[in-house]
C-alpha positions as CSV (number, residue, x, y, z in Angstrom):
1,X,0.0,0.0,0.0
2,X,2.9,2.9,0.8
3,X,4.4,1.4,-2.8
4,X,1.1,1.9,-4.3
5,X,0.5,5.6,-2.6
6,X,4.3,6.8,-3.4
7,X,4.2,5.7,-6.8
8,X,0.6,7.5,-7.3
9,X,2.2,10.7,-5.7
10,X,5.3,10.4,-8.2
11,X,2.6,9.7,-11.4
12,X,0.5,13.1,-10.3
13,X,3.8,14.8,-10.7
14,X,4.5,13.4,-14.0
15,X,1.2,13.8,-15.1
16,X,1.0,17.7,-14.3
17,X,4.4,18.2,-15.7
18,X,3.5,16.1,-19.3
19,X,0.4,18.1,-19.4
20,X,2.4,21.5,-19.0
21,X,4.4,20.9,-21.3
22,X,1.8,20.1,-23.7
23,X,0.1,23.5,-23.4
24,X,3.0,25.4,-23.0
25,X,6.2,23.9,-24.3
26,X,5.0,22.4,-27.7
27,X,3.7,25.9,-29.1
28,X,7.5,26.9,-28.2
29,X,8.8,23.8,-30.0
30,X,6.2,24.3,-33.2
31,X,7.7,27.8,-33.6
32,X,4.9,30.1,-31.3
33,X,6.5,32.9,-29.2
34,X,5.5,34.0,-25.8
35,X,3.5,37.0,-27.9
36,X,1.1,34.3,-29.3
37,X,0.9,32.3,-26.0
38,X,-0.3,35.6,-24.4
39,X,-2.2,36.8,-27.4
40,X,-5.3,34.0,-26.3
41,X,-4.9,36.5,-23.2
42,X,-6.2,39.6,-24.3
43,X,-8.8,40.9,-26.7
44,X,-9.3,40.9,-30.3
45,X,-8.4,44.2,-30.7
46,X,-5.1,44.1,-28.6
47,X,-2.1,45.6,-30.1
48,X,1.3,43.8,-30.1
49,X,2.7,46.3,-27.2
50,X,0.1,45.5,-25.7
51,X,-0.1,41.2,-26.2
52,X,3.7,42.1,-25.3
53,X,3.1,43.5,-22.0
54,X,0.7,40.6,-21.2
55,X,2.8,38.1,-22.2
56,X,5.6,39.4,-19.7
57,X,3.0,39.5,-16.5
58,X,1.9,36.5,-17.5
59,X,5.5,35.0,-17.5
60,X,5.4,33.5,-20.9
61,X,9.1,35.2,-21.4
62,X,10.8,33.1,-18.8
63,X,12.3,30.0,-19.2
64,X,9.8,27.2,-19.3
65,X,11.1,25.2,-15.9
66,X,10.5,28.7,-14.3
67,X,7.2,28.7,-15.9
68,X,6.4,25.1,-14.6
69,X,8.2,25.9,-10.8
70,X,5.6,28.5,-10.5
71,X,2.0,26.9,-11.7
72,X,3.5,23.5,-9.5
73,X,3.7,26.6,-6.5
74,X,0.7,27.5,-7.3
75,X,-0.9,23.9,-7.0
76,X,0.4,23.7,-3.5
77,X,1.0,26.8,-2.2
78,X,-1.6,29.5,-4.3
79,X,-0.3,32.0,-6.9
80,X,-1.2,35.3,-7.3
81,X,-2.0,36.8,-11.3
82,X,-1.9,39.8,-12.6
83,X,-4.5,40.7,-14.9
84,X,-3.7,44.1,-15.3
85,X,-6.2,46.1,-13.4
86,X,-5.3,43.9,-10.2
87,X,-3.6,41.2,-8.1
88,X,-5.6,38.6,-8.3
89,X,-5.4,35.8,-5.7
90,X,-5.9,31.9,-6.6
91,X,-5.6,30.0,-3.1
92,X,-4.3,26.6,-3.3
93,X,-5.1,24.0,-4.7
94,X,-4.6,26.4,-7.8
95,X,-5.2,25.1,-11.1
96,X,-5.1,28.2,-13.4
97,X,-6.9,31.4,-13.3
98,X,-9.3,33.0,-16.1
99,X,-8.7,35.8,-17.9
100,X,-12.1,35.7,-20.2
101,X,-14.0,34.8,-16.5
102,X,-12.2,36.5,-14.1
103,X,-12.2,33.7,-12.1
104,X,-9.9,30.8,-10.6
105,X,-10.7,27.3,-12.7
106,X,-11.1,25.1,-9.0
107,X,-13.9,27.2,-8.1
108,X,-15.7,26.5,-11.3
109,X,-14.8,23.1,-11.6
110,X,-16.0,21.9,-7.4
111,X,-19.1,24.0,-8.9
112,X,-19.9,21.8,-11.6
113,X,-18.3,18.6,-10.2
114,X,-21.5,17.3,-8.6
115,X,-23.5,17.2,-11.8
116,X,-20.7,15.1,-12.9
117,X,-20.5,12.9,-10.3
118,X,-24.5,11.9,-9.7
119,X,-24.2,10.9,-13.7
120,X,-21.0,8.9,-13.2
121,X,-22.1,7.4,-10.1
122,X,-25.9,6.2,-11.2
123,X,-24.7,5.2,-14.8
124,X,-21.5,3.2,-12.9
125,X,-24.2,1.0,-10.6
126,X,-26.7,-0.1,-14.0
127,X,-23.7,-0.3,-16.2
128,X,-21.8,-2.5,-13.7
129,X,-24.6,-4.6,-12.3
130,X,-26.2,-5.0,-15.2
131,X,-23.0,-5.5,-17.4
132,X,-21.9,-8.1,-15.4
133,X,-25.3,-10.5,-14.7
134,X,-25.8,-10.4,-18.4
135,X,-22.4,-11.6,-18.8
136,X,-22.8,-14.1,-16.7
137,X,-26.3,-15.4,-17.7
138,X,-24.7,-15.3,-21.2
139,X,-21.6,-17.3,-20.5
140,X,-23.9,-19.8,-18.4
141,X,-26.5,-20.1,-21.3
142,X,-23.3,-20.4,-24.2
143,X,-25.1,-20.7,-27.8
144,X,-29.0,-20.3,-26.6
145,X,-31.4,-17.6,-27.9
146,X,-30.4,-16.0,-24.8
147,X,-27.1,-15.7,-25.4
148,X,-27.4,-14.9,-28.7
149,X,-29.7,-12.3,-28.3
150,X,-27.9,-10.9,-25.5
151,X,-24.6,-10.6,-27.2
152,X,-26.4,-8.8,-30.2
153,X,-27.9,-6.3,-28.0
154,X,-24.1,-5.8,-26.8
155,X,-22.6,-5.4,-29.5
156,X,-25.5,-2.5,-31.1
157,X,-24.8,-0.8,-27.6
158,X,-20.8,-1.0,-27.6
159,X,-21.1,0.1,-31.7
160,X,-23.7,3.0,-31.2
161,X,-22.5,6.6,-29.9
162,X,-23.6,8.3,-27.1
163,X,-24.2,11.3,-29.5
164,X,-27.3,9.0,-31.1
165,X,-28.8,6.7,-28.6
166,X,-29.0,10.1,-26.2
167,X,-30.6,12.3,-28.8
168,X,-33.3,9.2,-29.8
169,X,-34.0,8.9,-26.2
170,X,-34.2,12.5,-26.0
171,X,-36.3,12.6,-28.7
172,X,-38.9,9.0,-27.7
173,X,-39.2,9.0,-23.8
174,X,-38.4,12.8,-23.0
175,X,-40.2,14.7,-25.8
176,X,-42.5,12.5,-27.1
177,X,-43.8,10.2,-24.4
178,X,-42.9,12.4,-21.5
179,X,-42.0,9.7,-19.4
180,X,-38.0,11.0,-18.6
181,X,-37.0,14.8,-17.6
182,X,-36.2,17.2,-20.7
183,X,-32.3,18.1,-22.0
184,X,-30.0,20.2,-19.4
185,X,-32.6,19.3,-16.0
186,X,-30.6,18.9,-12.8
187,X,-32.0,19.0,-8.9
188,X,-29.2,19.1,-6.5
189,X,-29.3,15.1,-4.4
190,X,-29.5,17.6,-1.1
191,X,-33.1,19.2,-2.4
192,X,-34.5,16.7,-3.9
193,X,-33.3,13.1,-4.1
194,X,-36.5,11.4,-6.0
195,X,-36.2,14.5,-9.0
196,X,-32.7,14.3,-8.6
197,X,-32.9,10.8,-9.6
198,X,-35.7,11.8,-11.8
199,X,-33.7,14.0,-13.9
200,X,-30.7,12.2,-14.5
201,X,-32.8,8.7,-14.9
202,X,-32.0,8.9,-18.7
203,X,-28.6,9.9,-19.1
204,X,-28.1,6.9,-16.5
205,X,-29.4,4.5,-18.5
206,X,-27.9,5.7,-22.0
207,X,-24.6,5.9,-20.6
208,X,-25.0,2.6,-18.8
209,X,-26.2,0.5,-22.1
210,X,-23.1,1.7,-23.7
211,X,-20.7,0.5,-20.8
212,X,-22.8,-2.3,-19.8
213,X,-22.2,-3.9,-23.4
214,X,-18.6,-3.8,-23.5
215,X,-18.7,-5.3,-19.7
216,X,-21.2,-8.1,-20.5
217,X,-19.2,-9.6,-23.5
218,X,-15.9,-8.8,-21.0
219,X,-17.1,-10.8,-18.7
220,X,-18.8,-13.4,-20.6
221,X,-15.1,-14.3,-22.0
222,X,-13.8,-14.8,-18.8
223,X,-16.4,-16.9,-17.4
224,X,-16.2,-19.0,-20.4
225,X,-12.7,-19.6,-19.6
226,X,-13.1,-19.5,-15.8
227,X,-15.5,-22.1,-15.5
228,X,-13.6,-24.9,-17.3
229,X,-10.8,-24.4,-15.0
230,X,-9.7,-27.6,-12.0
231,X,-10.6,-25.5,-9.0
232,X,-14.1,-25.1,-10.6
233,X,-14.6,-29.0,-11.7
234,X,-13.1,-29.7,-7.9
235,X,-15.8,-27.4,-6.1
236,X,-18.4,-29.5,-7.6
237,X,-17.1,-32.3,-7.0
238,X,-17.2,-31.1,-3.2
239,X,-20.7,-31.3,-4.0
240,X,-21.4,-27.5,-3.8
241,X,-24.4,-25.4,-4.9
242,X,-24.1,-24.7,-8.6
243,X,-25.1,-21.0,-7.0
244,X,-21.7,-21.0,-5.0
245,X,-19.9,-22.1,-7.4
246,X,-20.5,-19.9,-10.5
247,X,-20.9,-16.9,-8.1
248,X,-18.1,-17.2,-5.5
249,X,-15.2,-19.4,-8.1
250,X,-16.1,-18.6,-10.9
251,X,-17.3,-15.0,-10.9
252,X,-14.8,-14.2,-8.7
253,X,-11.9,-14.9,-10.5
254,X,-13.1,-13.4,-13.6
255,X,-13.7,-10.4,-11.6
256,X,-10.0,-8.8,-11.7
257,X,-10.1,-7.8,-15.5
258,X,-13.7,-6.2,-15.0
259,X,-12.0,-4.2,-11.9
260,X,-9.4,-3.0,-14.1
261,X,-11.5,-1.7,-16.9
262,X,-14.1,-0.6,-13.9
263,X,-11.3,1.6,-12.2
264,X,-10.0,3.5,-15.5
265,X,-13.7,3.9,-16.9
266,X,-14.9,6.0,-13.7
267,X,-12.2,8.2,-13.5
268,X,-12.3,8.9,-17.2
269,X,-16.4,9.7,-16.2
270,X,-15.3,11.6,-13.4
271,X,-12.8,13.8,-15.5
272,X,-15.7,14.8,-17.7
273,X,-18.2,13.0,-19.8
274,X,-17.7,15.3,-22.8
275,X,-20.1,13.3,-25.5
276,X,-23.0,12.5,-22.5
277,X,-23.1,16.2,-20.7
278,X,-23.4,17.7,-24.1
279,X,-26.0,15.7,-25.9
280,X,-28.5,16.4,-22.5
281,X,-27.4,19.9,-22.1
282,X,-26.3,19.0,-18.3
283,X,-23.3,22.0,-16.8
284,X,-20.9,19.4,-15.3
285,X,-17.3,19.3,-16.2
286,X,-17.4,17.5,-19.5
287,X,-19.4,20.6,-20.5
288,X,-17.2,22.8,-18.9
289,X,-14.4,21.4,-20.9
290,X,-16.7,21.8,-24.3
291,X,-17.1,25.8,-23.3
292,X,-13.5,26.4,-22.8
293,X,-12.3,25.0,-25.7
294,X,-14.9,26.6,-27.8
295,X,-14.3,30.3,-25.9
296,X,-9.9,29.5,-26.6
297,X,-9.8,29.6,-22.6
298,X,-6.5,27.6,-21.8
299,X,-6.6,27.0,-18.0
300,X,-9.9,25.7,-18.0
301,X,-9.0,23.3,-20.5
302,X,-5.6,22.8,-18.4
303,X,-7.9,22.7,-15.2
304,X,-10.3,20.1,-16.5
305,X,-7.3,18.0,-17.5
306,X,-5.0,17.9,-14.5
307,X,-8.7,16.8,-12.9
308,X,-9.7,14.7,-15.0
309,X,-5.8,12.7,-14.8
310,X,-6.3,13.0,-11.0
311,X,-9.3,11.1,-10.7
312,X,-7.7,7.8,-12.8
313,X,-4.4,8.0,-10.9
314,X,-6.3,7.7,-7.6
315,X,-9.1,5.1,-9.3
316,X,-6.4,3.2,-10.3
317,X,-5.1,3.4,-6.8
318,X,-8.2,1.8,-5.3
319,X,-8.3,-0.9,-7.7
320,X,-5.2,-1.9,-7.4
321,X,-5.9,-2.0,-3.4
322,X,-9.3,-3.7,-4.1
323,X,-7.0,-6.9,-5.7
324,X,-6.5,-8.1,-2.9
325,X,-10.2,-8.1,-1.7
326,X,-11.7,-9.9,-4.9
327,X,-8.7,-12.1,-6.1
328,X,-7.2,-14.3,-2.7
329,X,-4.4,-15.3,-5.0
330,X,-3.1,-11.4,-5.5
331,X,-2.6,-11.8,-0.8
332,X,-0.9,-15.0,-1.8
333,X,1.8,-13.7,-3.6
């Protein structure tokens, strides 16, 4: 575990530094100067003393380990920016600060975070529970209609986009049936819990049938090959409940690839689900990102990245701790 924690510590750092050079060192390298860095800074209608000026309060004219030194300060410590006018101060944990806003990115980002999180969380239960019992009932019933149908329905959910299973669902249950709540409706989980649910009930269940397929033909593979293994043939020999066995053997050894793909699916969700958030119109931070990139607004789009890396270093983190809770063999060794 301090192995596993260390070496997370030590990928953030790499992770912030790869991802500062990316916005910042790469223009450099493709021939931009620190004028057209800071020229994204300032209006339209900016003259070059004045993208000049900017770009020397911003620090684009120092050296680019300088540069870095003082936005990983700034992460731990706070930074202060200058836009000009005023000093403006971004307490730590500071990820950039706005110029087009006039605001600090964290701020913006906690803000939106929870609409992100209820629609990662609720699609991450139906996709996983329902992923993996069709999986299962698939790999149990190999070559029957049910399989067979279930595997096609799969494989239309893992081939369709988000983009045009949200937009007919939209479009059938929200708009035409009025059974689900319209595009861009979100109640705070403290207000409201049943419209809360209400609201994000179809954005749940779009996101989920596209990860629920990929997870029910993952884990149909590897309870085909799990259940013709010794230790399975052995446990019924023992004279075991075919419930027990397929269940706690065989599930639970096919378990550790599903964990895997689990872990680095919810932190990419919880970085921002770009496609989802902007087919229902819902202001999380996939959104967020979509508005920044569209506005030229570089430390959002740097803010929403560093998050969005955070969350899968520290899911992978917990999966690789949870191991040891599904698989006995990973204790062994």
């Amino acid at each position: 575990m301090i192995r596993r924690l260390i070496s997370a510590v030590v990928l953030l750092f790499v992770v912030s530094a790869v991802t500062f050079a990316i916005f910042f060192l790469l223009p450099r390298v493709a021939g931009a100067t620190a004028d057209d860095l800071a020229s994204r800074y300032v209006g339209k209608t900016a003259g070059q003393e004045q993208i000049h000026a900017a770009a020397v309060r911003l620090g684009f004219t120092d050296p680019i380990w300088v540069q870095y030194g003082r936005f990983a300060k700034g992460i731990v410590v706070g930074s202060e920016y200058n836009t000009g006018v005023s000093i403006e101060q971004c307490p730590a944990p500071c990820l950039g600060y706005s110029f087009i806003t006039q605001n600090p990115v964290l701020p913006d980002l906690l803000d939106r975070l929870p609409v992100t999180l209820s629609l990662a969380a609720g699609a991450a239960v139906l996709w996983l529970f329902g992923g993996v019992a069709t999986g299962v009932v698939s790999a149990l019933k190999r070559g029957s209609p049910i399989d067979r149908t279930a595997m096609g329905i799969a494989l239309a959910g893992v081939s369709l986009p988000i983009f045009f299973t949200g937009l007919l669902a939209l479009s059938i249950f929200s708009y035409g049936l009025g059974w689900t709540a319209q595009g861009g409706s979100y109640t705070p989980f403290q207000e409201n819990p049943l419209m809360w649910a209400y609201d994000l009930l179809l954005p749940w269940i779009t996101l989920s049938f596209l990860y629920a397929a990929a997870y029910a033909r993952l884990t149909r593979a590897g309870m085909l090959e799990t259940m013709n293994e010794d230790y399975i043939r052995t446990a019924r020999a023992k004279g075991l409940r075919e419930r027990d066995v397929v269940v706690r053997h065989g599930l639970r050894a096919a378990l550790t690839p599903i964990l895997t793909i689990f872990g680095l699916d919810l932190g990419l969700l919880l970085g921002g689900a770009i496609l989802t958030e902007s087919t229902f119109s819902l202001n999380g931070v996939g959104k967020y990102a979509v508005d920044a990139v569209a506005n030229n607004d570089l430390p959002k789009v740097l803010g929403v990245t560093l998050l969005g890396a955070t969350f899968i270093v520290v899911a992978n983190l917990v999966v690789d701790l949870l191991y040891a809770v599904v698989d006995p063999r990973v204790r062994v060794s």
